[in-house]
Every structure is written in C-alpha cells, then in structure tokens.
N, C-alpha and C positions, 0 to 999 in steps of 0.2 A: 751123506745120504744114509737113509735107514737099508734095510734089506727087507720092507714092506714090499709086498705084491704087488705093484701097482692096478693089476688085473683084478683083485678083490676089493680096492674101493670104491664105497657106494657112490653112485651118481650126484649125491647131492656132496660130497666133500672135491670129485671133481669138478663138477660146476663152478665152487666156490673159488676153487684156484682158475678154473677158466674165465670167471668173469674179470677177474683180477689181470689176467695176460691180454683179454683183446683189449680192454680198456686202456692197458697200456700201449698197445700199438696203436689202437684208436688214435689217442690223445699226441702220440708221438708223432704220426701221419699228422695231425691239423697243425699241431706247433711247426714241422716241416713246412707246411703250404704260406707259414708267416702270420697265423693268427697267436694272437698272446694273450688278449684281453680274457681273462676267466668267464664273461657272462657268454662272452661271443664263443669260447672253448666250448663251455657246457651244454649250451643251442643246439650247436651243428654237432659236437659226438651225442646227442642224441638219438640222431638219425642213422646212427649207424649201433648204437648200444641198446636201445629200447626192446623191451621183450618183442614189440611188435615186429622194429626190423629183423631180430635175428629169430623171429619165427618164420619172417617168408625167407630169411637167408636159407634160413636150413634147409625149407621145403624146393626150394631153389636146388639147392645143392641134389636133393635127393632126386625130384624129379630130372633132374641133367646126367643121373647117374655119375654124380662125383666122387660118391664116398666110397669105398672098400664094405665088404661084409661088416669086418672086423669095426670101423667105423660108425657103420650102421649100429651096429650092435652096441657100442658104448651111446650113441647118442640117444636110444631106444632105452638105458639103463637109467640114463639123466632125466630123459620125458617121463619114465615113469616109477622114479622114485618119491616118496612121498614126503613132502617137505611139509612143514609145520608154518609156515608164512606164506601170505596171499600177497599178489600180484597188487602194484597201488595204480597200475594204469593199467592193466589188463585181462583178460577174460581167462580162466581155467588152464582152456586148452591153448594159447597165447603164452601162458604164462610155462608153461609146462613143455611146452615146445621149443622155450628160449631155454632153459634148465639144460632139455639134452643137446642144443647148442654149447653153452658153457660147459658142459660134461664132455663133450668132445674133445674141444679146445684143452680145456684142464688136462684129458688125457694127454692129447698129444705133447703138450711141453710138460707131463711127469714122466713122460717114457723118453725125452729128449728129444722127441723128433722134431728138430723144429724146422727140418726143412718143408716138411708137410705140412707143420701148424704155420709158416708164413707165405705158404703157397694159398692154402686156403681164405689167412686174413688177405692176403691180397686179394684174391676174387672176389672177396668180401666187401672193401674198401671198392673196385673195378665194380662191383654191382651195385651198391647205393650209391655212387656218384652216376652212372649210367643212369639212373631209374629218377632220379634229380632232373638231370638235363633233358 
C-alpha cells in the first residue's frame, strides 16, 4: 500500500475502483444463485450494475437515511466530479448519480471498511431482488 490519502481522491478514480468491487460481488452473488452461462450472467447483473439501478440504489439509500455524513460526502464528490465520458444508456443526472454510487463503494473498500461496503452491497442485492418480485 502507498501512504496516499485516501480522503484526497478524486471522485472519479474512486468510482473507478468502486465499479470494479460491486461488480465483483454482483457477479459473485449470481454465480452463487447457480447461474454460469455468460449471456444469462451479463442479463441479470444488469439489473443490479446499470447507472440506472444504482441511481435509485443510492437515492434509496439516502432517502432511508442510510448513509453517515461522511458517506454522503464521498458520494456528493463522485456525483459531482467531472468525468470526460458520457453515459451509453443514461441521462446526465443518471449518469452522475451512479459515478457517486461507485465513489462511495470505491471509498469504502480503499479505506478497508469492508464490513460497511458489504453491508451496503447486501441491501443493495436485498433491494433489487425485492423490487423484481
């Protein structure tokens, strides 16, 4: 590990690493459920990876008052860092809104916490299967 800040990275470098972590639980959670086919993998972690879903995740999370200040705050840094790439299924503020989703996430597993980051992916996973059935 470096002796980086982690509190001084930009939003858009934890994003990058957070998209990278729920994805992996994502994909880990359906392989568990016994799906293996790649087209059938890619389908369904859609529904839970898409800017779409993890804009109402997050809006979810905030209005239920899940997240900490400090939370809020990283995810408020991710929404509104300014990335250089547009959204290929999604609107602005969609798109921008998944970003401080993944800026959250990223944080949490660079500062180690992962007991919060897989509390969260689990509500996560617990709320687009609920919203499914």
């Amino acid at each position: 590990m470096t002796n980086l800040n982690i509190n001084l990275i930009n939003g858009i470098a934890l994003a990058f690493e957070g998209d990278a972590v729920y994805a992996m639980y994502i994909r880990r959670h359906l392989i568990f459920q016994g799906m293996t086919k790649p087209q059938k993998l890619h389908q369904k972690a859609t529904r839970y990876v898409s800017a779409k879903a993890q804009a109402m995740l997050i809006s979810r999370m905030i209005g239920d008052n899940l997240l900490s200040d400090k939370e809020l705050e990283i995810y408020k840094r991710g929404r509104n860092a300014h990335s250089h790439t547009k959204a290929k299924n999604a609107d602005v503020v969609t798109y921008r809104m998944s970003t401080g989703f993944e800026a959250l996430l990223g944080y949490l597993h660079m500062t180690e916490n992962s007991e919060r980051l897989e509390e969260l992916i689990a509500w996560c996973i617990e709320t687009v299967e609920r919203k499914e059935n």
